[in-house]
C-alpha positions as CSV (number, residue, x, y, z in Angstrom):
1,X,-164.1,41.7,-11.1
2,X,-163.6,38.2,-12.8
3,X,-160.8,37.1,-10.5
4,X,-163.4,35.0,-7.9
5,X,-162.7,34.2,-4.1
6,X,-163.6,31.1,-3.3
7,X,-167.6,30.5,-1.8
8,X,-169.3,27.5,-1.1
9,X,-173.0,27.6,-3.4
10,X,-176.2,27.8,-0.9
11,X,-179.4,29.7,-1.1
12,X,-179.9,32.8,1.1
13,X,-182.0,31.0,3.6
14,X,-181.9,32.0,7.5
15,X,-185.5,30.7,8.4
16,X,-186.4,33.9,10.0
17,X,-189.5,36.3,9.6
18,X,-186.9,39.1,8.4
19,X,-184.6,36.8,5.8
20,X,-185.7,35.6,2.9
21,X,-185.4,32.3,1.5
22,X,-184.0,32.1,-2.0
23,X,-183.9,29.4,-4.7
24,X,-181.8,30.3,-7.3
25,X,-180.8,29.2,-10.5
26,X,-176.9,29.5,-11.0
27,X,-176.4,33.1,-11.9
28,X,-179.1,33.9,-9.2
29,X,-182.4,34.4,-10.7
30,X,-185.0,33.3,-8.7
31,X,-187.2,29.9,-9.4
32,X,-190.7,30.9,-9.2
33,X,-192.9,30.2,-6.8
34,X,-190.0,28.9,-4.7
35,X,-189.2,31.7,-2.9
36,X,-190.0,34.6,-0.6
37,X,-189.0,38.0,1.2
38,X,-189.7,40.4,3.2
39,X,-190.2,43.7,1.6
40,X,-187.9,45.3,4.4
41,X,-185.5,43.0,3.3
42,X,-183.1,44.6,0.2
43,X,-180.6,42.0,0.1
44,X,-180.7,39.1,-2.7
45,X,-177.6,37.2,-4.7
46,X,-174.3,36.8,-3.4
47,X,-175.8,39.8,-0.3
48,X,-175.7,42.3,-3.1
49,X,-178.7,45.3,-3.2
50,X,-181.2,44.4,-5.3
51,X,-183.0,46.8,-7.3
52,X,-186.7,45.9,-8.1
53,X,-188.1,49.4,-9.4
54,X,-187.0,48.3,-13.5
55,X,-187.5,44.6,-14.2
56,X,-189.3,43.1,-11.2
57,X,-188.3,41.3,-8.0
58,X,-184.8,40.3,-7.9
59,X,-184.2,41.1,-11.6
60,X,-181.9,43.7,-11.0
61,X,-178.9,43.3,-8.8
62,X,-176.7,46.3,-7.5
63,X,-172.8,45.4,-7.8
64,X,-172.1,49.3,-6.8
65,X,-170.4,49.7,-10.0
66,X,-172.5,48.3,-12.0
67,X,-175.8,46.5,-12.3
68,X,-176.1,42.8,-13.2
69,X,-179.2,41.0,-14.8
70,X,-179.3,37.2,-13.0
71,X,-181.6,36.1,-15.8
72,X,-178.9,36.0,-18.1
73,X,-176.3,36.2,-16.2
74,X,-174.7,39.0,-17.1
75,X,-173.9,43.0,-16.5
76,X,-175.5,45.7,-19.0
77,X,-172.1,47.7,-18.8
78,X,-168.5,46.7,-19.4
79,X,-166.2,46.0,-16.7
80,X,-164.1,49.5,-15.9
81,X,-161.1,47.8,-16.3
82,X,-162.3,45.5,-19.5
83,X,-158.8,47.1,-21.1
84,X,-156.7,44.9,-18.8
85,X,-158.6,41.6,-19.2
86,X,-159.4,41.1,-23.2
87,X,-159.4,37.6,-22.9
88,X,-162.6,37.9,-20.8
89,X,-165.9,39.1,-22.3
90,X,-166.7,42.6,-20.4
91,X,-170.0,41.9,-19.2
92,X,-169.1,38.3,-18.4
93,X,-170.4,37.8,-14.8
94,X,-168.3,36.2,-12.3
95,X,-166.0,34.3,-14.8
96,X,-169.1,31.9,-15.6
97,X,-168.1,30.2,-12.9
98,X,-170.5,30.5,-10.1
99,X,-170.6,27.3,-8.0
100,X,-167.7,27.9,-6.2
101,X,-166.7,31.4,-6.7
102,X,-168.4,35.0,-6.2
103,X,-168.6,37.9,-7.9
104,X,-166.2,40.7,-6.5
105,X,-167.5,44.2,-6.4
106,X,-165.0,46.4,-6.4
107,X,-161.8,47.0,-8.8
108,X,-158.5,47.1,-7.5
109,X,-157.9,46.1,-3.8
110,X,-158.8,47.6,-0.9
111,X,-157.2,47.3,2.5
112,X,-157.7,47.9,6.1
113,X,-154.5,47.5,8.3
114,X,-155.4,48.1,12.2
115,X,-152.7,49.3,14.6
116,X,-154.1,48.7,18.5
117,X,-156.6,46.8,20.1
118,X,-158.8,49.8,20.2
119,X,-159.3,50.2,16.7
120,X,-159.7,46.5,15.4
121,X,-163.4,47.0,15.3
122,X,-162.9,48.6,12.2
123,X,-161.8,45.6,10.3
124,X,-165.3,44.6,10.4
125,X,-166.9,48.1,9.4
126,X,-164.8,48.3,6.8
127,X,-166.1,44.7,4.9
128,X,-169.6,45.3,5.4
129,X,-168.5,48.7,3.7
130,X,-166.6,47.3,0.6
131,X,-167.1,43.7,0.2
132,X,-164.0,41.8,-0.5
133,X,-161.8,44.3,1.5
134,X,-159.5,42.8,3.0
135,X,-158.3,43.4,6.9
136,X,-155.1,42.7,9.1
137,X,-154.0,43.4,12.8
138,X,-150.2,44.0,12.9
139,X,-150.2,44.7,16.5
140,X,-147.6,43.2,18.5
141,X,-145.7,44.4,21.8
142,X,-142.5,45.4,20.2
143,X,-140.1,47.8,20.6
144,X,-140.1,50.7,18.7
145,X,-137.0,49.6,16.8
146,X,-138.4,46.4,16.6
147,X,-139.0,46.0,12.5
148,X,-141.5,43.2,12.7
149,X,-144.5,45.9,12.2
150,X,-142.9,46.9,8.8
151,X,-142.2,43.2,7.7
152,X,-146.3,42.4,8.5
153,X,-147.5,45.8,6.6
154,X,-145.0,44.3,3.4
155,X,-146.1,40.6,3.9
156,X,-150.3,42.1,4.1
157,X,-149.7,44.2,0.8
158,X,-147.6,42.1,-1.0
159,X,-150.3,39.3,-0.8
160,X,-153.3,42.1,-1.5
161,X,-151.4,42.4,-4.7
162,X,-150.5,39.0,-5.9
163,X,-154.3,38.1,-5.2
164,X,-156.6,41.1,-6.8
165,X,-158.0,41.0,-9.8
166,X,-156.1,43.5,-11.2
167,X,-152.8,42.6,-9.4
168,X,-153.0,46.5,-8.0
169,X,-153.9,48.0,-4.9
170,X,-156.7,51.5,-4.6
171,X,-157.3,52.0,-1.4
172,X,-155.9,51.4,2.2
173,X,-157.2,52.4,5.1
174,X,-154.5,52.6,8.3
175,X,-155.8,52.6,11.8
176,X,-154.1,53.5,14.8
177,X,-152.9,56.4,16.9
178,X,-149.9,58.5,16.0
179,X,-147.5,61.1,17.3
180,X,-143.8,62.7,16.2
181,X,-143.4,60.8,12.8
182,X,-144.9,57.2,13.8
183,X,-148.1,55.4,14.1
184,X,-148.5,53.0,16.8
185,X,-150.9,51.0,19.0
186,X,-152.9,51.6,21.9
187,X,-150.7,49.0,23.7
188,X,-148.2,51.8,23.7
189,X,-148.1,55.4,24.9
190,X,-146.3,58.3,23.1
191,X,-142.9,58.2,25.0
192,X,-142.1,54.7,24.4
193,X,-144.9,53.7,21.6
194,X,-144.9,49.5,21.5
195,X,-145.9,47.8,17.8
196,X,-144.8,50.8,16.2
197,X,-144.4,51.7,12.1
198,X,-141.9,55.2,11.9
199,X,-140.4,56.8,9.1
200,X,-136.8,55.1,9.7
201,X,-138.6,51.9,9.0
202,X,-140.1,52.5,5.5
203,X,-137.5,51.0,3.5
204,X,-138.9,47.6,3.8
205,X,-141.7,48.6,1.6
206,X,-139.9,50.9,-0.3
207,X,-137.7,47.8,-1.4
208,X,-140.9,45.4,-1.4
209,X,-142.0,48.5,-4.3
210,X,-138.9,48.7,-6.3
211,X,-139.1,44.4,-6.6
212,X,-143.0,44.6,-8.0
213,X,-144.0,43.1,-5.0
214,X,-146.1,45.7,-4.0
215,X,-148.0,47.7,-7.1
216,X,-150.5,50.3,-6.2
217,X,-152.5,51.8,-8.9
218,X,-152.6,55.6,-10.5
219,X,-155.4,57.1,-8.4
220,X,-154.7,54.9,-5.7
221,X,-155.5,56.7,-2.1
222,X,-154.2,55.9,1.3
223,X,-156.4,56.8,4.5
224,X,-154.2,57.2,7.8
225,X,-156.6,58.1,11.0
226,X,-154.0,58.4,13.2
227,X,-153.2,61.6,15.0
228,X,-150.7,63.5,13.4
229,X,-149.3,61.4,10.9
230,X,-149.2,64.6,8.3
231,X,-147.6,66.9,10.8
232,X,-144.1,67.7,9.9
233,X,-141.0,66.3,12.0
234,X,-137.4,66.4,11.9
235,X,-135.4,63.7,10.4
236,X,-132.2,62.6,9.7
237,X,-130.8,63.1,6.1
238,X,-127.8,60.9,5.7
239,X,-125.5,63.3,5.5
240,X,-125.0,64.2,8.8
241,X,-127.7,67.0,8.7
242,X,-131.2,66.8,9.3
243,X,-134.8,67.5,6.8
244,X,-138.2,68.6,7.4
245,X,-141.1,66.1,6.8
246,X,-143.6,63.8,7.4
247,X,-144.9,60.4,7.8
248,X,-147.6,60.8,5.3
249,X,-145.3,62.6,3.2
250,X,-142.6,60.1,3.1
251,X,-145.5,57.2,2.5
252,X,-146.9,59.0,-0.3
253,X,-143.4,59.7,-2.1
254,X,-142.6,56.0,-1.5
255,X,-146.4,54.6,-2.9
256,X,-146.9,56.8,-5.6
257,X,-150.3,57.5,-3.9
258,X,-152.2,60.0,-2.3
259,X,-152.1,60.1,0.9
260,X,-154.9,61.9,3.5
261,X,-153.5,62.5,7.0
262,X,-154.5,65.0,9.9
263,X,-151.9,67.9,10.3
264,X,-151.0,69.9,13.5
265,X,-151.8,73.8,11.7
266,X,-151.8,75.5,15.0
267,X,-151.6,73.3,17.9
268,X,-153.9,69.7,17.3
269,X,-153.7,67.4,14.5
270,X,-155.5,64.7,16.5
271,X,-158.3,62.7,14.8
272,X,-161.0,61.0,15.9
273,X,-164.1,59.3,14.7
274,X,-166.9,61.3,13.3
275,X,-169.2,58.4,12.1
276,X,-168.7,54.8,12.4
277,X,-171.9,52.7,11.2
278,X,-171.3,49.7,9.8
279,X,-172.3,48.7,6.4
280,X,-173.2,52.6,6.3
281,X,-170.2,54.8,6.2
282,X,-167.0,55.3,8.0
283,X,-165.9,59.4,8.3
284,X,-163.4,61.4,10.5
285,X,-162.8,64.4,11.9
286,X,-159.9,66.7,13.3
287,X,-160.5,66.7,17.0
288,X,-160.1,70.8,17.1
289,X,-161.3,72.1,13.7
290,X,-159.5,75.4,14.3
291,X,-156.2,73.8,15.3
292,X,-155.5,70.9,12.8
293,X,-157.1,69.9,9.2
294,X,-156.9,66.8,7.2
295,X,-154.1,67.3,4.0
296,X,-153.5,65.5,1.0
297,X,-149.8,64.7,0.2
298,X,-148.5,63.7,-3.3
299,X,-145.0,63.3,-4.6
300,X,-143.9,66.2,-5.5
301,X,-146.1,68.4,-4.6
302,X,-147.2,70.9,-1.8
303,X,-150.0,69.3,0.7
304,X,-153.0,70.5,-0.1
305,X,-156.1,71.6,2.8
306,X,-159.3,69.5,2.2
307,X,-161.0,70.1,5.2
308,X,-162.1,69.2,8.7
309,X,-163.7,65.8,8.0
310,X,-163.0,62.8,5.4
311,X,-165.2,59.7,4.3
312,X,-163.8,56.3,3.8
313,X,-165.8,56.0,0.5
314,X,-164.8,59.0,-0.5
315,X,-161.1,57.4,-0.8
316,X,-162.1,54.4,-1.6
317,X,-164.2,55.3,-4.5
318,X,-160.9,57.7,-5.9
319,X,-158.9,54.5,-5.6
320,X,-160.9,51.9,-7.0
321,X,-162.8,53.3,-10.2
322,X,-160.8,53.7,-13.3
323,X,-161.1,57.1,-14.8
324,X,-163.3,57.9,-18.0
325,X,-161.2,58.4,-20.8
326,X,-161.6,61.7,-22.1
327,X,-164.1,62.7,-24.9
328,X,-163.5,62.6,-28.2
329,X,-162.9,65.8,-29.9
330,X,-165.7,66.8,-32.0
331,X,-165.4,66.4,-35.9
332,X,-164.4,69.7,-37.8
333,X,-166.7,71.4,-39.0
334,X,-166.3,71.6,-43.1
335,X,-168.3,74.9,-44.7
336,X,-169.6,74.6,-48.0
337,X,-168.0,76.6,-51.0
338,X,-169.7,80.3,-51.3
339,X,-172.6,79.8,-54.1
340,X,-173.5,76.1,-53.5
């Protein structure tokens, strides 16, 4: 997207047998005869995927959503979200500013929020899996009614917000474990969970919603790994009685977004890792496929079974990528008079 983070300008150089060493002009083609690489080596400008099979060594670089030419400096298809930005040209690459800033590759933001020591790895998978992503730990050792946990979630999207491109979030990923309506760390244990976010705590970002604060885009999708977190509870209503639901329920009626959870069908809605390889791909599983499956929850609408296992991208790509606008309907067809 246009909207740069800041990066101070050097040449991909590591002095190693297995790196290569780039000189660049600005928008990163390569000065000849000043450079070399390793043919194991895929990586060239701003650690993007080159593509060498069309126009040549480093001619072709792979932004995942589309594919910029660094001889002049621009990408051969429009921006996906070129209808929110007209005073930019859409195949302007990186603002045209490119000493001090790079070129984001995805669209609207994507987050990674880690709940317990145990899981913080996955701030680190997840930016070598979306570039630009960005992570927080809001573990702390409070008490369950302790509404810090809530106040760092707000502060973490609230700022995801004012600083993407497209002032909208797509995707978040939440980490952690999870049982009877909360998600918590693995500081805590399930009678007396420590660092805790639970469904009487939501109103924070409920409010933080309602003020603009936080905006989360049409299609955007929220990934929770924690066990459980779709599996109905009981809850107060405020009105003296009490209502079935859910934490992923609740968080999808509050965000406007879909939310994936693991739900207890018939005895375990744990989750756990299925494949964790960084740079690669990040999936999950329901620990017992016959027990518990993974739902998706919408305002308004029944959760739906998707199945026993879910990939990050998958989510990621639903949240970040603007949908196609429809085709145009064809022209009527016009028939000649009779006799002509």
């Amino acid at each position: 997207m246009q909207i740069l983070t800041p990066l101070v300008y050097s040449s991909n150089c590591c002095g190693t047998n297995t790196h290569p060493v780039l000189y660049q002009h600005p928008f990163g083609m390569q000065i000849l005869e000043r450079s070399w690489t390793a043919s194991s080596y895929r990586f060239g400008f701003q650690d993007q995927e080159k593509d060498n099979e069309v126009k040549g060594e480093g001619n072709g670089i792979n932004f995942k959503f589309r594919m910029h030419d660094p001889r002049v400096g621009r990408f051969f298809s429009v921006d996906p979200l070129t209808s929110k930005y007209p005073y930019w040209s859409p195949y302007v690459f990186s603002g045209n500013i490119v000493i001090h800033a790079y070129e984001l590759e995805g669209l609207e933001a994507v987050v990674g929020i880690s709940m317990g020591g145990d899981v913080d790895y996955r701030k680190s998978h997840l930016t070598r899996l979306h570039t630009g992503a960005v992570t927080k730990s809001i573990v702390s050792p409070n008490l369950p009614t302790d509404p810090s946990e809530i106040t760092s979630l707000v502060d973490v999207l609230s700022t995801a917000t004012t600083n993407d491109a497209s002032g909208t979030i797509g995707f978040i990923a939440l980490w952690g474990h999870g049982y009877g309506g909360n998600i918590y760390g693995s500081e805590g244990a399930t009678t007396n969970p420590t660092g805790s976010l639970e469904i009487a705590d939501l109103d924070g970002l409920r409010t933080a919603i309602a003020n603009g604060d936080i905006v989360f885009a049409d299609d955007a999708v929220i990934l929770i790994t924690a066990c459980n977190a779709g599996t109905d509870v009981t809850v107060p209503d405020g009105a003296g009685g009490t209502r079935t639901t859910s934490l992923a329920q609740e968080i999808a009626d509050i965000t406007g977004a879909k939310v994936i959870a693991g739900r207890n069908v018939s005895g375990d809605g744990g989750v756990s890792p299925l494949k964790e390889t960084p740079g690669v791909e990040m999936s999950y599983q329901m620990r017992n496929y016959s027990q518990g499956s993974f739902y998706q929850f919408e305002t308004g609408l029944t959760p739906v079974d998707i199945g026993n296992t879910y990939q990050t991208s998958t989510g990621i790509a639903e949240g970040t990528v603007v949908p196609a606008p429809p085709p145009a309907a064809p022209a009527p067809v016009v028939e000649p008079p009779e006799g002509e």
